[in-house]
N, C-alpha and C positions, 0 to 999 in steps of 0.2 A: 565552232558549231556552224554547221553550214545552212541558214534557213532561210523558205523560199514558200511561195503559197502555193497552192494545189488543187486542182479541183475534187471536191468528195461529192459521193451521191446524198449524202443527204440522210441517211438511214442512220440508227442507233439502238442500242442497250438501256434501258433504264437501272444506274450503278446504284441508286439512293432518292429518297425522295420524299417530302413531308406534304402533309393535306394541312391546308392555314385554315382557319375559320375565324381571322381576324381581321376585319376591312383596316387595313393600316392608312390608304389614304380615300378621300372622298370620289365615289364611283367604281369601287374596289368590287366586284361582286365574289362572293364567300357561300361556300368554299371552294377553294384554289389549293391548285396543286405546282410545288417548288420541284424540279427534276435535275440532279445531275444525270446527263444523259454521255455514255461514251462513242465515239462515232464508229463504224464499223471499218473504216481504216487501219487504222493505227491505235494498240493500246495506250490507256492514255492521253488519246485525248478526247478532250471532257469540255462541254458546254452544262452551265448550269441557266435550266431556262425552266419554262412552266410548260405543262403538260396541258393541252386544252382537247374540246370535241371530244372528253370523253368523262364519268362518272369519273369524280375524286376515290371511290370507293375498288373501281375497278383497275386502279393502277397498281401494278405489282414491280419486284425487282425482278429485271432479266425480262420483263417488259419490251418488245420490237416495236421502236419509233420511225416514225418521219418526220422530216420537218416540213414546218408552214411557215409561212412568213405572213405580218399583219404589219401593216403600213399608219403608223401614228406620225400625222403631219409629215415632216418628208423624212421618217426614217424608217427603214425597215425591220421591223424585229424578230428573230430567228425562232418560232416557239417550235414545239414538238404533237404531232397528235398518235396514236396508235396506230400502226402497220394495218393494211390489209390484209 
């Protein structure tokens, strides 16, 4: 198998997705939404992140994402919000 990293734009599918309404750890704010998101590259592949910037309610499958990035202390974490 020959693998190698790549640059992608950034865009996705929402494949699956659950709305939490359970603060699991303290400063959690509820409700949250869990997304497996597919990237527009390649079927396949799949980041599972959280949907943010947008109603828990208005998130559907087949959903068009982008991602954003939110910076906790020094890492960067990959979330997704709604396509323009």
């Amino acid at each position: 198998m020959d693998v190698s990293s790549e640059p992608v734009s950034g865009r996705g599918r929402v494949v699956s997705f659950t709305i939490n309404h359970q603060a699991w750890a303290p400063g959690l704010v509820v409700p949250f939404v869990i997304a497996i998101v597919e990237l527009v590259e390649q079927t396949g592949l799949r980041f599972l992140s959280n949907i943010v910037n947008c109603d828990p309610d208005d998130v559907l499958i087949g959903m068009e994402v982008v991602v954003v990035f939110e910076q906790i202390e020094d890492v960067w974490l990959p979330l997704f919000e709604a396509a323009q």
